[in-house]
C-alpha positions as CSV (number, residue, x, y, z in Angstrom):
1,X,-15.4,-26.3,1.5
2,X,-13.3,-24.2,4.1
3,X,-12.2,-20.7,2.9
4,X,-9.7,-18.6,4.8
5,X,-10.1,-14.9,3.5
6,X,-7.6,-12.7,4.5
7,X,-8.5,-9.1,4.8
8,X,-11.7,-7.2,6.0
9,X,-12.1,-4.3,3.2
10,X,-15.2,-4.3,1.1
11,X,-13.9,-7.1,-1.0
12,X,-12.8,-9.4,1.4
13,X,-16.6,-9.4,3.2
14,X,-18.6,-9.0,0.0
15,X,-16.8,-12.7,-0.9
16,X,-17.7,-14.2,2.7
17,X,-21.5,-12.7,2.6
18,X,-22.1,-13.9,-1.2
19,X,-20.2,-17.5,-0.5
20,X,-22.1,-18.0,2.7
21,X,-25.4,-17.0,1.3
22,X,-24.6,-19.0,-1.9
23,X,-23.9,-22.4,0.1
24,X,-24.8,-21.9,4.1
25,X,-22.3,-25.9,4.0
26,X,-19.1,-23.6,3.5
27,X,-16.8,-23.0,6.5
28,X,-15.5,-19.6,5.8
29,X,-12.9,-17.7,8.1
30,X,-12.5,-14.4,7.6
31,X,-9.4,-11.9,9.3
32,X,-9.2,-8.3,9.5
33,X,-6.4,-7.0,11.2
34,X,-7.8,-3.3,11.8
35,X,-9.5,-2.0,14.5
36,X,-13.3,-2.3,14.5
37,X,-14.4,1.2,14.0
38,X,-11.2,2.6,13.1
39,X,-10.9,3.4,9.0
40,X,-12.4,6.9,8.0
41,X,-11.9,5.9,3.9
42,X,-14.7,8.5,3.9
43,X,-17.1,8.0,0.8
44,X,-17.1,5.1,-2.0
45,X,-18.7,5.3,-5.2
46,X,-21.0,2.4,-5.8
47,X,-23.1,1.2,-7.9
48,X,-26.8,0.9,-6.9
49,X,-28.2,-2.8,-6.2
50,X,-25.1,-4.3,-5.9
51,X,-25.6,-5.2,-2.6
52,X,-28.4,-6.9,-3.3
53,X,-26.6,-10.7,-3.6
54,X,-26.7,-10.6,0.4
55,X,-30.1,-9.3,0.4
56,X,-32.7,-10.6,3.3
57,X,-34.4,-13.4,1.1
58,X,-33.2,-16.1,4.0
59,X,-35.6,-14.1,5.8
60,X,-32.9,-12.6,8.2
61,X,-33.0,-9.0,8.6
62,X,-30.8,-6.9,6.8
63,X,-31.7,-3.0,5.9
64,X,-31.1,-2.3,2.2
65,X,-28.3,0.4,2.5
66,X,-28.8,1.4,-1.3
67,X,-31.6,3.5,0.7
68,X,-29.5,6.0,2.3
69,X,-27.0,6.3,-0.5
70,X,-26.2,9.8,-1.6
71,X,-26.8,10.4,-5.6
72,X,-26.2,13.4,-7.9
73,X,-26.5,14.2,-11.6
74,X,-24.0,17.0,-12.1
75,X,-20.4,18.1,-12.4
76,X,-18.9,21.3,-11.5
77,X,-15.7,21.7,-13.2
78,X,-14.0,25.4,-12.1
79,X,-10.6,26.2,-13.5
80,X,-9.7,29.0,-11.5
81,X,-12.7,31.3,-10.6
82,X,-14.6,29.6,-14.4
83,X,-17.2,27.5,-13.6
84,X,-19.4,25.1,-16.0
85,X,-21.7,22.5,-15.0
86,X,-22.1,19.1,-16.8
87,X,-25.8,17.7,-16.5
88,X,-27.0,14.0,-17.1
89,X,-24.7,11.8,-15.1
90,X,-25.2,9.1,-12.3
91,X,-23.2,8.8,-9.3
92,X,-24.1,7.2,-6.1
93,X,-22.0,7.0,-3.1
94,X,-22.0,5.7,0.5
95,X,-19.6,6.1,3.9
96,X,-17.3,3.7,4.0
97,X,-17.5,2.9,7.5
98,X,-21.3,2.2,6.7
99,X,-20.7,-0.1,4.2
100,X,-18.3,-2.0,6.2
101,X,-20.5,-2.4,9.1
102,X,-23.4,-2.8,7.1
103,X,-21.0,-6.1,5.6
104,X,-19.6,-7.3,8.8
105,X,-23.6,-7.4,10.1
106,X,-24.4,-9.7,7.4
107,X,-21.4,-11.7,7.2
108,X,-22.6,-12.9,11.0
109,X,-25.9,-13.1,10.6
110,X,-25.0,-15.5,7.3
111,X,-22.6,-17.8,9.7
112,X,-19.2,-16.1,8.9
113,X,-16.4,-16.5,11.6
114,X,-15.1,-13.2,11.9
115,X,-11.7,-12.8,13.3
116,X,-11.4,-8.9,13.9
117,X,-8.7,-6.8,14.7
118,X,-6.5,-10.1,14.4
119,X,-3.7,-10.6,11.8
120,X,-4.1,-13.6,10.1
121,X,-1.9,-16.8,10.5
122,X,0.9,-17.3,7.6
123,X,-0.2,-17.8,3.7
124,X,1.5,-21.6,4.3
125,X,-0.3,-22.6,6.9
126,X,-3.4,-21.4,5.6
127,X,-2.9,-23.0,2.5
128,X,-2.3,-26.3,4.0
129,X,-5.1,-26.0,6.2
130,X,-8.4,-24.9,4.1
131,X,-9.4,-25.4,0.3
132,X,-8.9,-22.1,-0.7
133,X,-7.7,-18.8,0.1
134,X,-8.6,-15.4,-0.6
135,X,-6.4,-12.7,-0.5
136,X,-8.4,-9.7,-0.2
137,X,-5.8,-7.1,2.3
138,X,-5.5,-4.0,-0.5
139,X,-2.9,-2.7,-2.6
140,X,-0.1,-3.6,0.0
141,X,-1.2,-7.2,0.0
142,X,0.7,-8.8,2.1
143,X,0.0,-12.4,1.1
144,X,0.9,-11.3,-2.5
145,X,4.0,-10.0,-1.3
146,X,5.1,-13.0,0.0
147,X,4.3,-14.7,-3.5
148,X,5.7,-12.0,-5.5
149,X,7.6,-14.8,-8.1
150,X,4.6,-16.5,-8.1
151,X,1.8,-13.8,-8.8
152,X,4.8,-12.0,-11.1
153,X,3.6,-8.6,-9.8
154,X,4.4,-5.6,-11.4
155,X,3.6,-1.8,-9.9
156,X,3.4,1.6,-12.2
157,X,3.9,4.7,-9.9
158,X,2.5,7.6,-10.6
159,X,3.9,11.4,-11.0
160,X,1.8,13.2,-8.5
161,X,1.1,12.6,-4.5
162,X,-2.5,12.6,-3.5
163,X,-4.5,12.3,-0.3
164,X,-8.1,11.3,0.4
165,X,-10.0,13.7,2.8
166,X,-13.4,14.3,4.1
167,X,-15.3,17.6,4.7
168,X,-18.5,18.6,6.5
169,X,-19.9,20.3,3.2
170,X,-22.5,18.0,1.5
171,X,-22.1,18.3,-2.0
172,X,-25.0,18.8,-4.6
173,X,-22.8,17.7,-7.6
174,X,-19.7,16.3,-7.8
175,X,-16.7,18.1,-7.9
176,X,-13.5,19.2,-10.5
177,X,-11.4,21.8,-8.8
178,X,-8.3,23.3,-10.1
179,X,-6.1,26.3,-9.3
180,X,-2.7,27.3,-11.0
181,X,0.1,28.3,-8.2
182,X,3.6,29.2,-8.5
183,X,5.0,25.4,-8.2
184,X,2.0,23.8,-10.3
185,X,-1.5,23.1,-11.1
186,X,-3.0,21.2,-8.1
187,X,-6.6,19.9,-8.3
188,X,-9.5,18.4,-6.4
189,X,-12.5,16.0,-7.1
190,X,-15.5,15.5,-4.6
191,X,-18.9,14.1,-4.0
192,X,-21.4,13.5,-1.5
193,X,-21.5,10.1,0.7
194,X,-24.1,11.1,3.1
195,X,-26.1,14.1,5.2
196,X,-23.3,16.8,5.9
197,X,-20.4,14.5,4.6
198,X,-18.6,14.4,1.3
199,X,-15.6,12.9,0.2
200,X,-12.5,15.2,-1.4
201,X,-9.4,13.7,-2.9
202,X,-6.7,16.7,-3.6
203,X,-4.2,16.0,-5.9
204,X,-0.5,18.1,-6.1
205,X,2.5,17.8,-8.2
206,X,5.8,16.2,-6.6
207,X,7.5,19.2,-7.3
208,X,5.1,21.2,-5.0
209,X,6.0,18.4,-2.6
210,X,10.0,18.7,-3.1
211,X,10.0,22.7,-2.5
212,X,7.9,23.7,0.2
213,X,6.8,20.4,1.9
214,X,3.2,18.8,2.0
215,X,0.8,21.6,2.3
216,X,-1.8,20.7,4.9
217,X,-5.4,21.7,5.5
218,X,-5.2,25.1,6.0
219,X,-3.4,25.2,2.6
220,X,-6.3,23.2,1.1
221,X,-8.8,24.9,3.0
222,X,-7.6,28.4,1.5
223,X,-6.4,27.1,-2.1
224,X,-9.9,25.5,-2.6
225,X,-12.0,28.1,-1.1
226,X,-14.3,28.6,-3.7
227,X,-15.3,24.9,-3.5
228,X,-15.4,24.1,0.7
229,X,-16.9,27.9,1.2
230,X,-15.7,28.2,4.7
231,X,-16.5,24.5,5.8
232,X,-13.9,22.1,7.3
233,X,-11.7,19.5,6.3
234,X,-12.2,16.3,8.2
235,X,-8.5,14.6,8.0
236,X,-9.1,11.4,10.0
237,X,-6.0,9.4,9.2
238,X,-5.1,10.9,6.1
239,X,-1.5,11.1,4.6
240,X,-0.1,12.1,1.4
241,X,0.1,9.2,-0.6
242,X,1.5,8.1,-4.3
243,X,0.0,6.2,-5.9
244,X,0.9,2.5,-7.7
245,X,-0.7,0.6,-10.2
246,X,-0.8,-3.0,-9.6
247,X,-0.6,-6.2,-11.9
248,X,0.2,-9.3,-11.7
249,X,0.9,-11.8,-14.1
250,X,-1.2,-14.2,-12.5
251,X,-3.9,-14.0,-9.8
252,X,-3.7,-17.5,-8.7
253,X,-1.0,-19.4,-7.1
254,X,-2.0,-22.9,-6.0
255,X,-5.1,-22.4,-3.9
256,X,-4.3,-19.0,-3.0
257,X,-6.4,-16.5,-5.4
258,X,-5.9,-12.3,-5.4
259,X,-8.8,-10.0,-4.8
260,X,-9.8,-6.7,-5.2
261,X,-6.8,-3.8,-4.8
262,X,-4.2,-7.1,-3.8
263,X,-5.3,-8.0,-7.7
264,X,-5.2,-5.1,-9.4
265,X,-5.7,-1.6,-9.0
266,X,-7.5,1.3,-11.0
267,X,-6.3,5.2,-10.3
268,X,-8.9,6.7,-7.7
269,X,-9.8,9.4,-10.4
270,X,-12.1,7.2,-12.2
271,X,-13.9,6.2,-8.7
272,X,-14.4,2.1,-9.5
273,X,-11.5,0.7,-6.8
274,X,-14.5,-0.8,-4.3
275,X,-16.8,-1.9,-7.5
276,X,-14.1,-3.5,-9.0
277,X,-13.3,-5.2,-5.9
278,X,-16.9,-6.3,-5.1
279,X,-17.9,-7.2,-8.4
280,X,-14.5,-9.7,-8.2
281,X,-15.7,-10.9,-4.9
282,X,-19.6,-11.9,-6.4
283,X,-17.9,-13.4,-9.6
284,X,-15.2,-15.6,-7.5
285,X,-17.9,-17.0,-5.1
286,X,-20.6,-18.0,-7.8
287,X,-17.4,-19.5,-9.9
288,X,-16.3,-21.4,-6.3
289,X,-20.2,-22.5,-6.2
290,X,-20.6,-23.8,-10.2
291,X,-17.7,-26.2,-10.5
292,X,-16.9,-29.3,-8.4
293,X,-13.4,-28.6,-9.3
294,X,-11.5,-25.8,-6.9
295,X,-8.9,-25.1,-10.1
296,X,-11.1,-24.6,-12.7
297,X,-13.5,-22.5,-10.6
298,X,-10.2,-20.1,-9.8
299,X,-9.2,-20.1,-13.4
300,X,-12.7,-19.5,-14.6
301,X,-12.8,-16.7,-12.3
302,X,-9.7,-14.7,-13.5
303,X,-10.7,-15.2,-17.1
304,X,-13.7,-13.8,-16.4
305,X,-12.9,-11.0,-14.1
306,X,-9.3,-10.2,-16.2
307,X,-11.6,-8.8,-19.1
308,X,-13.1,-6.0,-16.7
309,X,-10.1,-5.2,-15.6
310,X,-7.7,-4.8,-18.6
311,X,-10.4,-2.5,-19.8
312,X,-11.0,-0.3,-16.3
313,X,-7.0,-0.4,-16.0
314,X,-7.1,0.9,-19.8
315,X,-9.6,4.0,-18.5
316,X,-7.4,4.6,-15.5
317,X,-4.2,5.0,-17.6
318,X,-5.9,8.0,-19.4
319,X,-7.6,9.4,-16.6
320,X,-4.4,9.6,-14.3
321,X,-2.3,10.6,-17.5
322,X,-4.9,13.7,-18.2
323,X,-5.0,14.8,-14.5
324,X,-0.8,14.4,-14.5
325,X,-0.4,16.6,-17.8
326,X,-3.2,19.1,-16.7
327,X,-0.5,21.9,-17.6
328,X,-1.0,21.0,-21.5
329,X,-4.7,22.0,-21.5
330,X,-4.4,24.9,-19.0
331,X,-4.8,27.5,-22.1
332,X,-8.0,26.1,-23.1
333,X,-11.6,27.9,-23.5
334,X,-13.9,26.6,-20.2
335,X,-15.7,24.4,-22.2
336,X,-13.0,22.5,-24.4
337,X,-11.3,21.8,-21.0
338,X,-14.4,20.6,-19.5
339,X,-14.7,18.4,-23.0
340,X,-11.2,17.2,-22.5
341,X,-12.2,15.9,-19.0
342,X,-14.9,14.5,-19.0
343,X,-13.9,12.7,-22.0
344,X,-10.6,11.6,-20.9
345,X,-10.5,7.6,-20.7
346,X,-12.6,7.2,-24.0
347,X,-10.4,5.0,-26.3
């Protein structure tokens, strides 16, 4: 079989490593038109011993990188200069640069042909040319734009902009954030992704944004004090962002098949964007793998992987709808507001 995967994200080399490994007789092409090296994307949630389908059992080397993940138990919600801590959770998180080099290592040692910091050629010529291709390039996909009709897609945008920042305070629980200001409620969720490093996402209401501008990081550094205590913020190439929820109608058009964010996406306030993705990318190579038939192993594959997703899209709706209505729950006793959240895509 010859796979062209288009797209170099966590998704798009979970796919080629888990393929490769499943059936070493697969040709499998893989572009990613960023630069080596180049995406911060800070910290991503995982889940631990999912890596373990490219696992070293071929007797190759490959470090387990569940090893150096970062983990915590708590939440610290603070509403203003409150404070309650939530105990009893599981949360594990690794860089994202790590993980991506950690895939791109495998994916060569398995015999993937990795095109880096190359666009790839045109969805019609690599649909005439291999048996199947993956679209795996993110939220923007480009391949699914230029199937829109096809895929039907639909986006949902949300009310509130949002960027994705690191900073060089390492976490012990993750982190709920949120301060009241003259033009709004603006909030911020963290965690730890390794030593000194920790992922922050701050989240502000468009009206903020429409009468004084995007704040920047001394704005965030001084509105969230209480959380960064003095340490920095590590931008990278962050921007204030809004955010869309994608869905298509279908994920398969021909032999061209959607993956990951190009599929569907989940608001980042419930963290499962890069499990989702990766957990698409295992179930699309073993369905690729079980049936002789190219079509039926595609359409098995979005039956299966369309059931986890209408229910972590059904999560997301709530938790993005809590965070955007904060303002209804401001008035609330510390620990009914900390209820209310952590309790907020329950259905």
């Amino acid at each position: 079989m010859r796979i062209a995967v288009v797209g170099g994200g966590p998704g798009g080399l979970f796919f080629a490593a888990v393929g490769k490994k499943l059936d070493p007789h697969w040709h499998i092409d893989l572009w990613d038109r960023g630069p080596v090296g180049g995406r911060d994307g800070f910290g991503v949630v995982l889940p631990a011993g999912l890596l373990g389908d490219v696992g070293g059992t071929d007797g190759s080397s490959f470090s387990a990188p569940e090893a150096r993940m970062s983990c915590c138990s708590d939440i610290d919600i603070r509403v203003d200069d409150r404070q309650v801590t939530s105990h009893g959770h599981s949360f594990a998180a690794m860089g994202r640069r790590r993980l991506l080099d950690t895939l791109r290592e495998r994916c060569a040692t398995l015999g993937v042909t990795l095109h880096l910091n190359r666009d790839a050629a045109s969805i019609d010529f690599l649909s005439e040319r291999y048996d199947v291709v993956v679209a795996a390039d993110g939220a923007n996909s480009a391949v699914r734009k230029a199937r829109a009709d096809a895929f039907g897609t639909h986006l949902s945008w949300g009310c509130n902009k949002y960027i994705w920042l690191g900073t060089d305070r390492e976490f012990r629980a993750f982190q709920f954030a949120f301060v009241r200001t003259p033009r709004g409620i603006v909030h911020l969720h963290g965690y730890p992704y390794g030593e000194s490093a920790s992922s922050i996402i701050v989240e502000i209401p468009r009206s903020l944004w429409k009468d004084v501008g995007l704040p920047d990081a001394d704005w965030i550094s001084d509105t969230f004090g209480a959380v960064l205590r003095g340490h920095r913020i590590v931008l990278g190439n962050s921007r204030w962002l809004d955010f869309a929820t994608v869905a298509n109608r279908t994920w398969r058009d021909g032999n061209i098949v959607l993956l990951g964010d190009a599929a569907h996406t989940t608001h980042y306030s419930v963290g499962s964007g890069t499990h989702l993705a990766m957990a698409d990318a295992r179930t699309l190579a073993y369905c690729l793998k079980e049936h002789g038939d190219i079509s039926a192993g595609l359409a098995d594959y979005e039956t299966l992987r369309r059931r986890v997703v209408a229910s972590a899209q059904q999560v997301a709706r709530a938790s993005q709808e809590w965070f955007e209505n904060v303002a209804d729950h401001w008035g609330q006793d510390i620990d009914e507001f900390a209820f209310g959240l952590l309790t907020r895509g329950v259905r």
